[in-house]
PyMOL Python script that loads the backbone (N, CA, C, O; Angstrom):
from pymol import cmd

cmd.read_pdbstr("""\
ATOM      1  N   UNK A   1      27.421 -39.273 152.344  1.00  0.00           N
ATOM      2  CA  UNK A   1      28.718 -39.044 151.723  1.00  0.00           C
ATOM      3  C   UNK A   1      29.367 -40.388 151.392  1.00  0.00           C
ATOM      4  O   UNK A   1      29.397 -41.284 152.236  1.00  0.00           O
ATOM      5  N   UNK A   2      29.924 -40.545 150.081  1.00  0.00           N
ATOM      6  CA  UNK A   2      30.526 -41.988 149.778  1.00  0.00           C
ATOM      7  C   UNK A   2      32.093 -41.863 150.308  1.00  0.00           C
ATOM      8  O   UNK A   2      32.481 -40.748 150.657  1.00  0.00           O
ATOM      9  N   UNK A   3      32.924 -42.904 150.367  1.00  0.00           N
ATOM     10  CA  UNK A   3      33.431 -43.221 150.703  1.00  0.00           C
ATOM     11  C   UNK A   3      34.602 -42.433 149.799  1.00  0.00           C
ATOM     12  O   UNK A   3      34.244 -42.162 148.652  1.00  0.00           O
ATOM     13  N   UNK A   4      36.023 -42.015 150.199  1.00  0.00           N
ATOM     14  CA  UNK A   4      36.893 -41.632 149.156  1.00  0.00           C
ATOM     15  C   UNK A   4      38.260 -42.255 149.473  1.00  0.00           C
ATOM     16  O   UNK A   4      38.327 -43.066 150.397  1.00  0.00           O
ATOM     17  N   UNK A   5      39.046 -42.021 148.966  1.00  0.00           N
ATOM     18  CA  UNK A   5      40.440 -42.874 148.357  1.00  0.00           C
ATOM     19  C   UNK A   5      41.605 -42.540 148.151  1.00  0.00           C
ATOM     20  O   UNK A   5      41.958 -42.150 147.039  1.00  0.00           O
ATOM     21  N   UNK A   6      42.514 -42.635 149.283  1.00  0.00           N
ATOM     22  CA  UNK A   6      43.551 -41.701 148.618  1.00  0.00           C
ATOM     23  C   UNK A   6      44.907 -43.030 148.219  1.00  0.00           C
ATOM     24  O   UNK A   6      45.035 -44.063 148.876  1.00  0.00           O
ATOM     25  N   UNK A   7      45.540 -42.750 147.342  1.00  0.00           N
ATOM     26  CA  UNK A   7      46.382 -44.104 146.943  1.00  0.00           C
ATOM     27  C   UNK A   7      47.852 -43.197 146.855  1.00  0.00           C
ATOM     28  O   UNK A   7      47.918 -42.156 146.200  1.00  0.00           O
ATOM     29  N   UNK A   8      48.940 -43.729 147.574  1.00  0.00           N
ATOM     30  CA  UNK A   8      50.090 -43.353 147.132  1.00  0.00           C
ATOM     31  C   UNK A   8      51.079 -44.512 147.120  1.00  0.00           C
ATOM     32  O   UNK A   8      51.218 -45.211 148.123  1.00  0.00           O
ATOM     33  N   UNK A   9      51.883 -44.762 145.818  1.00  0.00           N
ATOM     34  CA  UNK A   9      52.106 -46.150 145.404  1.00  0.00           C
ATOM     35  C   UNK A   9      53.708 -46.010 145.698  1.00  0.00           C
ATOM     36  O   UNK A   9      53.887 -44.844 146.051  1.00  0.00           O
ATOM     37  N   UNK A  10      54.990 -46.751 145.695  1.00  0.00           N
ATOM     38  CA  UNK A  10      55.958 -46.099 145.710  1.00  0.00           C
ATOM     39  C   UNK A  10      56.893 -47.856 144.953  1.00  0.00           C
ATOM     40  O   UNK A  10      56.738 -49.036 145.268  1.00  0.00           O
ATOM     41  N   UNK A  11      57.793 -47.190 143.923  1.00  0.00           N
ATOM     42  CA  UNK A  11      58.510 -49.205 143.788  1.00  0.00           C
ATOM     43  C   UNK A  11      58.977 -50.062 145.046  1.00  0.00           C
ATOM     44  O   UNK A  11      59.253 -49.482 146.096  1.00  0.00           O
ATOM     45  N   UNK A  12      59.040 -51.065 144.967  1.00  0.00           N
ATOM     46  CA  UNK A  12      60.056 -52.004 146.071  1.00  0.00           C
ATOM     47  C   UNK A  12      59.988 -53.107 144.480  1.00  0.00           C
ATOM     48  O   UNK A  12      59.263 -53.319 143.508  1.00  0.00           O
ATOM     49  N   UNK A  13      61.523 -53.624 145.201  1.00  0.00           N
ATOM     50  CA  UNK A  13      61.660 -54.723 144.237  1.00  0.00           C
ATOM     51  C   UNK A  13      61.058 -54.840 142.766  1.00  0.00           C
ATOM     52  O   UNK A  13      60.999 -53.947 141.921  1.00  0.00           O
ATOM     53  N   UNK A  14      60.752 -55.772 142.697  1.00  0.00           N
ATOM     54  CA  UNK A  14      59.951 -55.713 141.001  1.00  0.00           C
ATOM     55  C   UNK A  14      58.513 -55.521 140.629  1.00  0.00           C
ATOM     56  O   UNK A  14      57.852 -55.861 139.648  1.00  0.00           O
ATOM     57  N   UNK A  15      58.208 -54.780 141.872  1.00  0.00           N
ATOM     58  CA  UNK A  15      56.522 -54.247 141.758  1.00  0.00           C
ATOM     59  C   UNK A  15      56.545 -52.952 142.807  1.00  0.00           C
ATOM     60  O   UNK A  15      57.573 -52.283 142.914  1.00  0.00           O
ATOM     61  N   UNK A  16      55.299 -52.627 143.605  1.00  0.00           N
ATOM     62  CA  UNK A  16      55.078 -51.524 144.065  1.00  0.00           C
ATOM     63  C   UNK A  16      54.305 -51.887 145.327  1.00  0.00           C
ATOM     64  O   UNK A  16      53.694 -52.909 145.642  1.00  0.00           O
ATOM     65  N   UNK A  17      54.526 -50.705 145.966  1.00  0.00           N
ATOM     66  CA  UNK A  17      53.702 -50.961 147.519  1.00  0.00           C
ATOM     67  C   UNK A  17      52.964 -49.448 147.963  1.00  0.00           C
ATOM     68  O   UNK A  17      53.383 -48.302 148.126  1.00  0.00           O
ATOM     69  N   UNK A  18      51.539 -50.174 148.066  1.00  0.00           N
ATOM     70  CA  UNK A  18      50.658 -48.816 147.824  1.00  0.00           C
ATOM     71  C   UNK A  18      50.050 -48.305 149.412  1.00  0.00           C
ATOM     72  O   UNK A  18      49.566 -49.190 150.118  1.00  0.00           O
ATOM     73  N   UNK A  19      50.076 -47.283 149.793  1.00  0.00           N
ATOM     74  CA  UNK A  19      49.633 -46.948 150.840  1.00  0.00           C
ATOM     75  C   UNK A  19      47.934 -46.836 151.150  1.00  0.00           C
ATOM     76  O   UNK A  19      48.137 -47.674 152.029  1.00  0.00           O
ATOM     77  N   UNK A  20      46.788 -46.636 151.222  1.00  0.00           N
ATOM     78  CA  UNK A  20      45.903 -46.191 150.918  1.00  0.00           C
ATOM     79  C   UNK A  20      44.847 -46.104 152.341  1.00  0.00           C
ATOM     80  O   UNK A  20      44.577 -46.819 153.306  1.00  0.00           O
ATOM     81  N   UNK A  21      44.500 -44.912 151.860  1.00  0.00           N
ATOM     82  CA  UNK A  21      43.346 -44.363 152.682  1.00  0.00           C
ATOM     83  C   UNK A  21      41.712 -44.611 152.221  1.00  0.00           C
ATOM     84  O   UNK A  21      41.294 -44.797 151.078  1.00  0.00           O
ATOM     85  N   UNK A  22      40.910 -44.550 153.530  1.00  0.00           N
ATOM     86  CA  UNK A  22      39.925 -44.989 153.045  1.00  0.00           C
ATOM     87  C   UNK A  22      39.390 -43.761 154.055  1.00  0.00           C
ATOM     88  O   UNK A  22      39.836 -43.582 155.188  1.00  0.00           O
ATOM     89  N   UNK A  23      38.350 -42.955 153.422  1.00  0.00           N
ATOM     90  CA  UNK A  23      37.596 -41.661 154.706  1.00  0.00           C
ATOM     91  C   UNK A  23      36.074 -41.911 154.184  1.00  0.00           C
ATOM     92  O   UNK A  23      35.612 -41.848 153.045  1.00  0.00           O
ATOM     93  N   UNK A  24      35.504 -42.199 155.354  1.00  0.00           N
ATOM     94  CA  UNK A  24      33.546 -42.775 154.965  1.00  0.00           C
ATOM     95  C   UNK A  24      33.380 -42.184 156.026  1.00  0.00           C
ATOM     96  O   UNK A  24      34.346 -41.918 156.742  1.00  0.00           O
ATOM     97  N   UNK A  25      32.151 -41.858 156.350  1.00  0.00           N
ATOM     98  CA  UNK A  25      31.321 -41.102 157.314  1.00  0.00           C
ATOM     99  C   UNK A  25      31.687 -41.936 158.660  1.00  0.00           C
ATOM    100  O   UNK A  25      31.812 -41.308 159.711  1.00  0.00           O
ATOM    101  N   UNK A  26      31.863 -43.376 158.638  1.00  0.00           N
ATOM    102  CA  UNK A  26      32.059 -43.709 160.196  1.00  0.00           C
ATOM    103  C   UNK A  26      33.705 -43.828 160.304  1.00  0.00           C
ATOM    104  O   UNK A  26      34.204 -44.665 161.055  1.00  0.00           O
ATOM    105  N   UNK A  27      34.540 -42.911 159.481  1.00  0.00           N
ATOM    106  CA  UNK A  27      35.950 -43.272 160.155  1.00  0.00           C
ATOM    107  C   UNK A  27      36.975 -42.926 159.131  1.00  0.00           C
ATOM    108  O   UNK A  27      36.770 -41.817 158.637  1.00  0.00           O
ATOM    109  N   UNK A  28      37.964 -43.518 158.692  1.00  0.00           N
ATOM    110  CA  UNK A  28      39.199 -43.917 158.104  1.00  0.00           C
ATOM    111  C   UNK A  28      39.806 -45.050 158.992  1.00  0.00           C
ATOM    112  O   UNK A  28      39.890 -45.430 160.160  1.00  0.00           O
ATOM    113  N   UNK A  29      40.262 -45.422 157.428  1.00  0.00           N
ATOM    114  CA  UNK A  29      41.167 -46.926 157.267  1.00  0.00           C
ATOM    115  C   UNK A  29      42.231 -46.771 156.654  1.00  0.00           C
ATOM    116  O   UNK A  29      42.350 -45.877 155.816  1.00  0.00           O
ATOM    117  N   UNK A  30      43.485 -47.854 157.041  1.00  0.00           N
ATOM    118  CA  UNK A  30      44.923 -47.009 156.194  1.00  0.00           C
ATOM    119  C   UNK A  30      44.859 -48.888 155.478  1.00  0.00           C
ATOM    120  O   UNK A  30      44.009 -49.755 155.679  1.00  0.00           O
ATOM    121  N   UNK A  31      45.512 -48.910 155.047  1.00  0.00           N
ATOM    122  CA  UNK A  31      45.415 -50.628 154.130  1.00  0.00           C
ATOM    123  C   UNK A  31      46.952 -50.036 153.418  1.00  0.00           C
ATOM    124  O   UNK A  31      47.396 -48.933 153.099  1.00  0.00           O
ATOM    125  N   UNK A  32      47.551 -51.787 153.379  1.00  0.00           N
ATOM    126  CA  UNK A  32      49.132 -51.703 152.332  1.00  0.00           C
ATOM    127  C   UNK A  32      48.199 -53.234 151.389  1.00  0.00           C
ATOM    128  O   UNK A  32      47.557 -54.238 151.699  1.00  0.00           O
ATOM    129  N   UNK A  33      48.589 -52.665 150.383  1.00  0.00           N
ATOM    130  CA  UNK A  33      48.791 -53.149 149.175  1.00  0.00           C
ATOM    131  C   UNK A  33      49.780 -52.913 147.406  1.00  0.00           C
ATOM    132  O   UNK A  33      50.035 -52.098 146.519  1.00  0.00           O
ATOM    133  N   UNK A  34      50.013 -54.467 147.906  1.00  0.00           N
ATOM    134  CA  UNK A  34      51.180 -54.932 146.526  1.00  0.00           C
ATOM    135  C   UNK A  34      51.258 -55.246 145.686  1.00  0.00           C
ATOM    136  O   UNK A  34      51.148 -56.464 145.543  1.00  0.00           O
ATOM    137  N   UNK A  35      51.453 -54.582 144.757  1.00  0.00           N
ATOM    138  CA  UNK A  35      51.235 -54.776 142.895  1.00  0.00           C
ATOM    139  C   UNK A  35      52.365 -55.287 142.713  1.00  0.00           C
ATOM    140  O   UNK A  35      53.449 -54.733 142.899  1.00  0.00           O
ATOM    141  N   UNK A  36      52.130 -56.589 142.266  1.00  0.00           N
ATOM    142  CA  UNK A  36      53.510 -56.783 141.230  1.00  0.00           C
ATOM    143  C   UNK A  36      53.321 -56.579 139.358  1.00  0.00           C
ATOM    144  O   UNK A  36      52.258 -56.250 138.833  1.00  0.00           O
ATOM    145  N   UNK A  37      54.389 -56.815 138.727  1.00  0.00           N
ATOM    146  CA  UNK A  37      54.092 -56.632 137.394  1.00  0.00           C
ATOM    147  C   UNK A  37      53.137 -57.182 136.955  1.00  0.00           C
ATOM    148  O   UNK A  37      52.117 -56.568 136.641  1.00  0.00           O
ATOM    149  N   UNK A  38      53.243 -58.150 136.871  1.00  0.00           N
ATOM    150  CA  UNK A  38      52.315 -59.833 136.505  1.00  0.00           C
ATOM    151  C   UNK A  38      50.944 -59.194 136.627  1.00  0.00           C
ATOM    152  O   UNK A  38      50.157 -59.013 135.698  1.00  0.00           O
ATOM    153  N   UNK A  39      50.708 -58.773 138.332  1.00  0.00           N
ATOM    154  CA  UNK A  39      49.045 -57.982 138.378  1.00  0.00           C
ATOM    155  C   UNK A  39      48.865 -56.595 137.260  1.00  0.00           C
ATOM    156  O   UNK A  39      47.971 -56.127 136.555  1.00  0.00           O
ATOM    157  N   UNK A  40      49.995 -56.355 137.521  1.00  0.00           N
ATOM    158  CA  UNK A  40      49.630 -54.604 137.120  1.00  0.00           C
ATOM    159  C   UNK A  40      49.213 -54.831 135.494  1.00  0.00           C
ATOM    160  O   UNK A  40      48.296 -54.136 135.056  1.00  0.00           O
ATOM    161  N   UNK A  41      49.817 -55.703 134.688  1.00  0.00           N
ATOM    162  CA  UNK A  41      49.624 -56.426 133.484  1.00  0.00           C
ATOM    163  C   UNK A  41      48.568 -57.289 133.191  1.00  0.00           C
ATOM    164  O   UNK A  41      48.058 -57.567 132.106  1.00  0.00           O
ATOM    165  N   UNK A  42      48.318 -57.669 134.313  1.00  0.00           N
ATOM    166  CA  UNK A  42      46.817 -58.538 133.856  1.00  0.00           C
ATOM    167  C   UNK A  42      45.775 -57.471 134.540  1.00  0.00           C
ATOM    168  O   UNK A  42      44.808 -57.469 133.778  1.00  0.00           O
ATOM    169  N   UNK A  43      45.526 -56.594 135.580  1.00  0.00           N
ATOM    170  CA  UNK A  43      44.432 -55.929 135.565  1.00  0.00           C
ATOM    171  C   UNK A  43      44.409 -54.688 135.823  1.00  0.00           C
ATOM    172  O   UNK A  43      43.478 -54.166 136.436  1.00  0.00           O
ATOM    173  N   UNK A  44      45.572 -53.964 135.329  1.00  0.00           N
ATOM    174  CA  UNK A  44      45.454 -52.359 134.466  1.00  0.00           C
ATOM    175  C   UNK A  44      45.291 -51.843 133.330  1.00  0.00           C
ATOM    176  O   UNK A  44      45.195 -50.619 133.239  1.00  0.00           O
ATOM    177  N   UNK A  45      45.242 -52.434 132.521  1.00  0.00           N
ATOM    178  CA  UNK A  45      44.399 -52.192 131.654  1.00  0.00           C
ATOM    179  C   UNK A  45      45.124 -50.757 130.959  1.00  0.00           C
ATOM    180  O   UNK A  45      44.395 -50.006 130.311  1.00  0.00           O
ATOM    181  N   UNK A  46      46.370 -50.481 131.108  1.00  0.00           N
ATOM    182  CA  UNK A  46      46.952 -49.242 131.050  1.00  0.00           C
ATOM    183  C   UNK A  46      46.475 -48.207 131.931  1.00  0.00           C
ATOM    184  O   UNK A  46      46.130 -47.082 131.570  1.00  0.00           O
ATOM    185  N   UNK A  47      46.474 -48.612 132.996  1.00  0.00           N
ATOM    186  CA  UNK A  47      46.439 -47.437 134.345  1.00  0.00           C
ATOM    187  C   UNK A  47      47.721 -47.554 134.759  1.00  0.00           C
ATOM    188  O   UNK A  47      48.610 -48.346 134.449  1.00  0.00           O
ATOM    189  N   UNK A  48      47.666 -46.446 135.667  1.00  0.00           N
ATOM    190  CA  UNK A  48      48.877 -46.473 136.691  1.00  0.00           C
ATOM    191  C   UNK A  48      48.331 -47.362 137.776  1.00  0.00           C
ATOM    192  O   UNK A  48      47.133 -47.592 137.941  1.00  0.00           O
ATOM    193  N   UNK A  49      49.539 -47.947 138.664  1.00  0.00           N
ATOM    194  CA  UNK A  49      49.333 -48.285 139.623  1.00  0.00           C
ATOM    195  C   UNK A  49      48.335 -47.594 141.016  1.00  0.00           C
ATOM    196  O   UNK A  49      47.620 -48.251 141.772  1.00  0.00           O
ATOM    197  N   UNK A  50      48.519 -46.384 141.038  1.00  0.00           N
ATOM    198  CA  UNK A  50      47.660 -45.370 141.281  1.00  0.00           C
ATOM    199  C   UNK A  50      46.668 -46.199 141.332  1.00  0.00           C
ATOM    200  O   UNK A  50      46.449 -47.163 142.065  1.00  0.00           O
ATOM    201  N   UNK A  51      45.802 -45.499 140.059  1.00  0.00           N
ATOM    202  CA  UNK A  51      44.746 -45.550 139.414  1.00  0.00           C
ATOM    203  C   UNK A  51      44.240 -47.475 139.910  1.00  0.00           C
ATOM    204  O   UNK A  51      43.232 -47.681 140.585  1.00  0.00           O
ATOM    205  N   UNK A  52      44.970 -48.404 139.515  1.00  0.00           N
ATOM    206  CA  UNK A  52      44.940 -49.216 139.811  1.00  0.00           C
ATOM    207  C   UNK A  52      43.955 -49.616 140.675  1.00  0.00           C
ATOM    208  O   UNK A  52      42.822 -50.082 140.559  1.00  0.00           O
ATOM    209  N   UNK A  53      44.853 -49.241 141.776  1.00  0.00           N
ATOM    210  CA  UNK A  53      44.310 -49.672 143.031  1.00  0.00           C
ATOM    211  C   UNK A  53      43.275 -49.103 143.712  1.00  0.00           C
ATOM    212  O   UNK A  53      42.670 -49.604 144.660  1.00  0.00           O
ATOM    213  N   UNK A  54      43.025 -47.670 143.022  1.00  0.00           N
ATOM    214  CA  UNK A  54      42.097 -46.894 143.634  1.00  0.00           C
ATOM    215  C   UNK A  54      40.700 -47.588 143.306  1.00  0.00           C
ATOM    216  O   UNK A  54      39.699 -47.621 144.022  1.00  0.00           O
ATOM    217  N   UNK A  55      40.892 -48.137 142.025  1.00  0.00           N
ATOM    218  CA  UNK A  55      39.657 -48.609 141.309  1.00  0.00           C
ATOM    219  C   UNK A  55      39.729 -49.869 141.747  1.00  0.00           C
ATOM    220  O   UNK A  55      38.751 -50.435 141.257  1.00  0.00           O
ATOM    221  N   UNK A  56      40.588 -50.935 142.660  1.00  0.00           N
ATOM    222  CA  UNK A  56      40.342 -51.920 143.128  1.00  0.00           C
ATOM    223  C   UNK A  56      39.307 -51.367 144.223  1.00  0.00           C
ATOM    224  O   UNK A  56      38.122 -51.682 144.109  1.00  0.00           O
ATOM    225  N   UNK A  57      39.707 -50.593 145.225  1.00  0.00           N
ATOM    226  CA  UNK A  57      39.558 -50.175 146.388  1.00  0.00           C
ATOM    227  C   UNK A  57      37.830 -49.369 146.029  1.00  0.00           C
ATOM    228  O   UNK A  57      37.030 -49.214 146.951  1.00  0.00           O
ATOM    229  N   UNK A  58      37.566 -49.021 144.856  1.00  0.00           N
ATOM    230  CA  UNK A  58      36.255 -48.939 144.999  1.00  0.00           C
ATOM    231  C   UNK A  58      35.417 -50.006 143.746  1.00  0.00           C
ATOM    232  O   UNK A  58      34.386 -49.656 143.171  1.00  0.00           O
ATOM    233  N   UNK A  59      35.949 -51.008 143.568  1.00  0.00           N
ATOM    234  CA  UNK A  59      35.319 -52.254 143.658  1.00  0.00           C
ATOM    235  C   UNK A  59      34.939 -52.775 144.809  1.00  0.00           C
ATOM    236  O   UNK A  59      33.762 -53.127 144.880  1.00  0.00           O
ATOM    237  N   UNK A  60      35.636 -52.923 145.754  1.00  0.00           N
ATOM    238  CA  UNK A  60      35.891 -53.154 147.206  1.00  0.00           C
ATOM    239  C   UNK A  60      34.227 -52.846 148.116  1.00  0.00           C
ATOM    240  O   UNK A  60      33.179 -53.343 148.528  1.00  0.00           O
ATOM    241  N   UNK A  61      35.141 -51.509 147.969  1.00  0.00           N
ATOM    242  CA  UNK A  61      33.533 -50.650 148.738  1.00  0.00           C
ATOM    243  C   UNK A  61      32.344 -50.875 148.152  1.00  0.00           C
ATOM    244  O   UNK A  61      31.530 -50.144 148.717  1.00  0.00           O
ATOM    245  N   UNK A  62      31.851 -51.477 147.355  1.00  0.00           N
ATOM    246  CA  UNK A  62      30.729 -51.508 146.807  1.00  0.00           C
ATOM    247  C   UNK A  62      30.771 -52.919 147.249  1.00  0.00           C
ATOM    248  O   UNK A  62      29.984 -53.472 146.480  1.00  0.00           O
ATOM    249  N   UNK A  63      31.300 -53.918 148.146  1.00  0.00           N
ATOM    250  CA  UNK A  63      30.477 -55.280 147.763  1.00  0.00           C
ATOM    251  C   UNK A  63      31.161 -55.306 149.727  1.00  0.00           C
ATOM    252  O   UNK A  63      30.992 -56.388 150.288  1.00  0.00           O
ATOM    253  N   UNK A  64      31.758 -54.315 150.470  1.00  0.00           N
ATOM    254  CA  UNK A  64      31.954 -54.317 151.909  1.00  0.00           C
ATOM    255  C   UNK A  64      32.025 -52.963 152.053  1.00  0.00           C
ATOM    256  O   UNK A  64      32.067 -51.987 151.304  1.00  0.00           O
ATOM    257  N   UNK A  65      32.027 -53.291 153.848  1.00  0.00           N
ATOM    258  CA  UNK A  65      32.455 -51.517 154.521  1.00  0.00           C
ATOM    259  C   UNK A  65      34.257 -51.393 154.465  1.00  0.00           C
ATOM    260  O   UNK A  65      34.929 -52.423 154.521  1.00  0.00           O
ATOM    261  N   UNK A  66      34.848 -50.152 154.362  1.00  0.00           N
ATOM    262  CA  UNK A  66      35.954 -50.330 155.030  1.00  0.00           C
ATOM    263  C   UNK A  66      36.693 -51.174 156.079  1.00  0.00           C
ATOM    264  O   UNK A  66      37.832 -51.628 155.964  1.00  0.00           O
ATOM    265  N   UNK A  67      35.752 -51.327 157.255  1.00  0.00           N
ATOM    266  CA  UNK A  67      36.249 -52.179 158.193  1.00  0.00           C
ATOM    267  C   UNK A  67      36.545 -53.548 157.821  1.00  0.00           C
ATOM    268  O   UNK A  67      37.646 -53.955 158.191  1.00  0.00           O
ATOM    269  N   UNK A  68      35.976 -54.168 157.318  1.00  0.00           N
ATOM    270  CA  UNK A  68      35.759 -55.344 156.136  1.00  0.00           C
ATOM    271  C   UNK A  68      37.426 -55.361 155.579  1.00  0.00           C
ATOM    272  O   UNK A  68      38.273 -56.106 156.074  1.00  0.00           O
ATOM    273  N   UNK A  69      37.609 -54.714 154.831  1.00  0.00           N
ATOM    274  CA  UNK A  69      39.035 -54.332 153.829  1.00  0.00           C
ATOM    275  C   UNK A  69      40.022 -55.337 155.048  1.00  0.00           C
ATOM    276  O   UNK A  69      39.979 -55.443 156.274  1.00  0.00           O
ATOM    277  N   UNK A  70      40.874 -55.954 153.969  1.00  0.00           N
ATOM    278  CA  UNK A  70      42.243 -56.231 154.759  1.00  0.00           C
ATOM    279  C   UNK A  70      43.027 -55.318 155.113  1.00  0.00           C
ATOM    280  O   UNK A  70      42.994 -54.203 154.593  1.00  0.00           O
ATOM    281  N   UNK A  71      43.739 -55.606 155.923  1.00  0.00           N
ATOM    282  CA  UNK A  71      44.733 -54.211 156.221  1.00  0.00           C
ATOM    283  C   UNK A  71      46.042 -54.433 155.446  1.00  0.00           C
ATOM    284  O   UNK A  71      46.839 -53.506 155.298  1.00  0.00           O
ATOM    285  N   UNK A  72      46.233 -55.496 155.018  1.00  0.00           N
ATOM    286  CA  UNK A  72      47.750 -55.873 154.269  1.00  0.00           C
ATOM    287  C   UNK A  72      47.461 -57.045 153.048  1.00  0.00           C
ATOM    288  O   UNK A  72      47.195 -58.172 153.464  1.00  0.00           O
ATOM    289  N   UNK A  73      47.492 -56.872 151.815  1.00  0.00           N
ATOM    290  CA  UNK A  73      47.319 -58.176 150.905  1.00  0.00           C
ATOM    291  C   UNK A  73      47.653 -57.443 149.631  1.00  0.00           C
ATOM    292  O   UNK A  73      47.446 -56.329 149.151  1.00  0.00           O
ATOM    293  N   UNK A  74      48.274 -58.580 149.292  1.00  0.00           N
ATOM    294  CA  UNK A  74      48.514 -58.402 147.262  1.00  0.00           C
ATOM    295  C   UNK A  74      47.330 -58.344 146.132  1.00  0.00           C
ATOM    296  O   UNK A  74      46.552 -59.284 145.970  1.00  0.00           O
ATOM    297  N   UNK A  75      47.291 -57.421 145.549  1.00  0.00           N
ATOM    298  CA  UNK A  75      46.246 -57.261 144.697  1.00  0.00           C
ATOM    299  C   UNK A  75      45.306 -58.106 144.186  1.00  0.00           C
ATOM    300  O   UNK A  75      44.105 -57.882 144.035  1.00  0.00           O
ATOM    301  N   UNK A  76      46.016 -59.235 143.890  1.00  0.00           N
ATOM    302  CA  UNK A  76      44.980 -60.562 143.552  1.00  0.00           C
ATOM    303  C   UNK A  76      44.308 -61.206 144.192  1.00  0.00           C
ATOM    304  O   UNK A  76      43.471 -62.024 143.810  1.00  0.00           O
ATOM    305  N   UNK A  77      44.761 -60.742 145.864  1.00  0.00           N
ATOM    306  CA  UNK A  77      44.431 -61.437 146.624  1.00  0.00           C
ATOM    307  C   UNK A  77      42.441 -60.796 146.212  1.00  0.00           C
ATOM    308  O   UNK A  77      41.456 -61.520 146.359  1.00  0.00           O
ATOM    309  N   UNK A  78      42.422 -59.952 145.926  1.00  0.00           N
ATOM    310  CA  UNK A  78      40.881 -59.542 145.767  1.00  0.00           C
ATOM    311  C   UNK A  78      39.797 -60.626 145.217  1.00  0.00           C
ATOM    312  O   UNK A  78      38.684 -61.047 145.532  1.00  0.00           O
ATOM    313  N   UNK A  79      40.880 -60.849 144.108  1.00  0.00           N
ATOM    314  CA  UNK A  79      39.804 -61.673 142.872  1.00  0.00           C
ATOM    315  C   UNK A  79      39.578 -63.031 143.375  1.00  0.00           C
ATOM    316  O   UNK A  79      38.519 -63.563 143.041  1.00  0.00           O
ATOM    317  N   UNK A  80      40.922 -64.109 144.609  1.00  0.00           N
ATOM    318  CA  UNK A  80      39.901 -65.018 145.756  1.00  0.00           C
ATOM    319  C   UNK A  80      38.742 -64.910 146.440  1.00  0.00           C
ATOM    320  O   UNK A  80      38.022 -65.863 146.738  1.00  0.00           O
ATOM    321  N   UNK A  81      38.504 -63.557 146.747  1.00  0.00           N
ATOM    322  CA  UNK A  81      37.157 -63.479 147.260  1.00  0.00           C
ATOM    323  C   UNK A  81      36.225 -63.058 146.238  1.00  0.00           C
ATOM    324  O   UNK A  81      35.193 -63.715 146.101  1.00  0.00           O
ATOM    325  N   UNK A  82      36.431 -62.118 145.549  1.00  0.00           N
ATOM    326  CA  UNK A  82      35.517 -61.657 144.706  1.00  0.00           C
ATOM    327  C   UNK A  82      36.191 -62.176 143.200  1.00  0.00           C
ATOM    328  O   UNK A  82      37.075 -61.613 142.555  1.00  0.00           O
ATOM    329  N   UNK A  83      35.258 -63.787 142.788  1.00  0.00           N
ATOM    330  CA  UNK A  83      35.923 -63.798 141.737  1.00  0.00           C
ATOM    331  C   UNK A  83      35.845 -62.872 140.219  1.00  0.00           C
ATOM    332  O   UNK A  83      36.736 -62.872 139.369  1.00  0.00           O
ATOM    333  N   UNK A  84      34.931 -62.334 140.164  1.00  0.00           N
ATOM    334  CA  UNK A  84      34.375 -61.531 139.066  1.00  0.00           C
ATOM    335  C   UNK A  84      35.207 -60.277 139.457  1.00  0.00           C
ATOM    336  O   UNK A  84      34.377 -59.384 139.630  1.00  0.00           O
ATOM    337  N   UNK A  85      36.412 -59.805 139.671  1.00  0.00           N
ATOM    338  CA  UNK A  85      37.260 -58.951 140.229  1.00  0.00           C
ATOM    339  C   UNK A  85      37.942 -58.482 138.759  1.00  0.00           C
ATOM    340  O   UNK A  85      38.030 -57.312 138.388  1.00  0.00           O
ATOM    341  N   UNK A  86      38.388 -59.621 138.033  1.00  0.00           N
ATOM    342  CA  UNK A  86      39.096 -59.306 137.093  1.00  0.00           C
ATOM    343  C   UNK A  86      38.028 -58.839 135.753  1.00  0.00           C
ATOM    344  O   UNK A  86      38.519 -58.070 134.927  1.00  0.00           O
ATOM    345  N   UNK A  87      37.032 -59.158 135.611  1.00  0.00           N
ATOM    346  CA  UNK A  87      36.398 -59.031 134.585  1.00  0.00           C
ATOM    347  C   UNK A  87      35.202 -57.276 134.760  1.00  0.00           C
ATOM    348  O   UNK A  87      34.576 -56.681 133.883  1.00  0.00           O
ATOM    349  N   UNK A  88      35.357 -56.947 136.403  1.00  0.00           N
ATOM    350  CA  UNK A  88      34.728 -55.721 136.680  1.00  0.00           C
ATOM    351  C   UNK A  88      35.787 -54.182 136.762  1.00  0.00           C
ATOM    352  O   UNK A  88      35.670 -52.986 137.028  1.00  0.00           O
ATOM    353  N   UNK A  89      36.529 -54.888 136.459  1.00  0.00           N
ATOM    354  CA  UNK A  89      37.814 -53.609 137.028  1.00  0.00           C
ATOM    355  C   UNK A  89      38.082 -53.529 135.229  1.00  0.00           C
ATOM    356  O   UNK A  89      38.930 -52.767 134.764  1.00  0.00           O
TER     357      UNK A  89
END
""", "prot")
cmd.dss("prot")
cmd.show_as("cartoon", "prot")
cmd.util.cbc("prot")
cmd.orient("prot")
C-alpha cells in the first residue's frame, strides 16, 4: 500500500499554514508546513495550496520514508535538499 496524504491548509498572515498527514503501512506522520505567496507563485503552477503541498509531500515520499519528513519547515525549504524540487513539481 503507498503512502497517502491528507493536506488541510488554512491563511495566517500573508501566506498559509498547512496541516498534513502522512498514513503508510508502518504508521502516520502529522508535519506543519508554510506557504508563503512568493512560494505558492513560483511552484504552483496554478494549484491550490492544497494541491500544492500534497504534490510536494509526494515528491517527498518518493526520494524518503515519512519518518525522514521534517515535522515543521517552509515549502522551499524542500528544494535545499532536493534541488531538482522546483523543476519536478
Amino acid at each position: 500500500m503507498a503512502a497517502s496524504v491528507e493536506v488541510s491548509a488554512r491563511p495566517v498572515g500573508d501566506g498559509w499554514s498547512a496541516e498534513v498527514w502522512v498514513h503508510d503501512p508502518r504508521g502516520r506522520s502529522r508535519h506543519r508546513v508554510t506557504v508563503s505567496q512568493p512560494e505558492l507563485l513560483r511552484y504552483g503552477r496554478g494549484r491550490s495550496v492544497e494541491e500544492l503541498v500534497r504534490v510536494s509531500f509526494e515528491f517527498l515520499l518518493q526520494r524518503e520514508p515519512p519518518s525522514s519528513i521534517l515535522a515543521n519547515f517552509g515549502l522551499s525549504t524542500i528544494e535545499r535538499y532536493f534541488p531538482e524540487f522546483a523543476e519536478s513539481i
